[in-house]
N, C-alpha and C positions, 0 to 999 in steps of 0.2 A: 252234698247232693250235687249229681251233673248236672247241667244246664244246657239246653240247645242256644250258641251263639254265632251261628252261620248257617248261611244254606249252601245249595248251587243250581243256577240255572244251567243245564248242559243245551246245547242245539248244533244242529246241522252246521248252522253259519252262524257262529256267537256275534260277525258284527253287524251284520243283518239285525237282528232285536235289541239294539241299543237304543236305537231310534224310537218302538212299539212301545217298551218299559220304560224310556222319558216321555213319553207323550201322555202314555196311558196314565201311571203313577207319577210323575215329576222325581222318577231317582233318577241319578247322575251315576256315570259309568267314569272310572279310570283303567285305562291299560297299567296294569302293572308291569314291572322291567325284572319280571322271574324268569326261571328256566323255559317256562313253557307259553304260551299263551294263554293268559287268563286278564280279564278286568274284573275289579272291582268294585261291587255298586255299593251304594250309600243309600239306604230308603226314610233318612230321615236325619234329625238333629238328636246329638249325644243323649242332650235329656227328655227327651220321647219314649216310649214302652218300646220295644221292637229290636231289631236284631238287620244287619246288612248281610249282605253277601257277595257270591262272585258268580261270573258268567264265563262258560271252559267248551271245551270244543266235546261234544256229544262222544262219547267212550264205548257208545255198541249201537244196535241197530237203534230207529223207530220200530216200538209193537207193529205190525204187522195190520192189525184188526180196524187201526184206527179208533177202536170203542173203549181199551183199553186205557185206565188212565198213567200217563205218562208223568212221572212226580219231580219235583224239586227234590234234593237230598239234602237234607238239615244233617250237621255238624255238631255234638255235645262233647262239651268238654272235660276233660280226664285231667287226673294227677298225675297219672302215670301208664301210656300206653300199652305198655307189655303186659302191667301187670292187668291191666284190662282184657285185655287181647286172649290172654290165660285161663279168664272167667266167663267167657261167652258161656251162656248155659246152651243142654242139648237142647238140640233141633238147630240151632244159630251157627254164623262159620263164617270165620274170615273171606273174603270176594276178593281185595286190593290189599295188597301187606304192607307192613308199615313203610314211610319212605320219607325223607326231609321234605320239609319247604322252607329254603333258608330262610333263616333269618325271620321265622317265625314257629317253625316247631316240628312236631312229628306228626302226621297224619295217616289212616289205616282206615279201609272200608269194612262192614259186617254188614250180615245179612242177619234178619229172626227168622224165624222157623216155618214164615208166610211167603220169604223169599223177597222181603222190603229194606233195602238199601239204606244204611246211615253212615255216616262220616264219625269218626275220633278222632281228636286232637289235643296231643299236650303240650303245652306250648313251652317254647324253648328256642329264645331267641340266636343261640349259639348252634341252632339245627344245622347240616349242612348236606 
C-alpha cells in the first residue's frame, strides 16, 4: 500500500513564511543545496506520527476568488513511477512529468478527476 510521506508548501515568497511556520508550529526550515530552490521543513521528531515537508517557490497563479481553497500538495510514495504513471484511471492525468531530484529519486505530478494536485515519488537515490 502507498503511503503519503511529504507534502509542499508553495508561495509567492517561500522565504517570507519561514518566519509564520516557526513561530506558529515550531518547525524548523533548511535551505536545501538542490538545483532549485527549495527548504526543507522538519514538523517534528522521527518518532512522532506525522510526516515533513518542503517549502518551493509558487508554480502558477493565486485562485483569483480569494475564497477558493489554496492546498498543500502531499507526496505518496511509489515502487515504481512509470509503472504508476501508466495506471492513472480515467478522468486522472499527468499535470508535471516525471523529472529527477538527485540524489533522492524520481518525482511526477497528477491530477483525479476533481482537478486535485498530488505528488509521486520513487525514491532512488542514484536519480539525477
Amino acid at each position: 500500500m502507498s503511503r503519503v510521506i511529504h507534502f509542499e508548501i508553495q508561495a509567492s515568497n517561500p522565504e517570507a513564511l519561514v518566519p509564520f511556520y516557526e513561530q506558529l508550529f515550531g518547525w524548523s526550515f533548511t535551505k536545501w543545496e538542490g538545483p532549485m530552490p527549495y527548504w526543507l521543513i522538519k514538523t517534528g521528531e522521527p518518532d512522532q506520527p506525522g510526516i515533513d515537508g518542503g517549502l518551493l517557490l509558487r508554480q502558477g497563479p493565486v485562485p483569483a476568488d480569494g475564497a477558493s481553497v489554496n492546498c498543500y500538495v502531499c507526496t505518496v510514495d511509489v515502487a515504481n513511477l512509470d509503472d504508476t504513471l501508466s495506471k492513472i484511471p480515467a478522468g486522472g492525468a499527468m499535470c508535471v512529468p516525471k523529472m529527477a531530484i538527485p540524489g533522492v529519486g524520481w518525482l511526477a505530478y497528477a491530477k483525479d478527476p476533481d482537478g486535485n494536485i498530488f505528488g509521486l515519488m520513487q525514491h532512488d537515490p542514484a536519480a539525477q
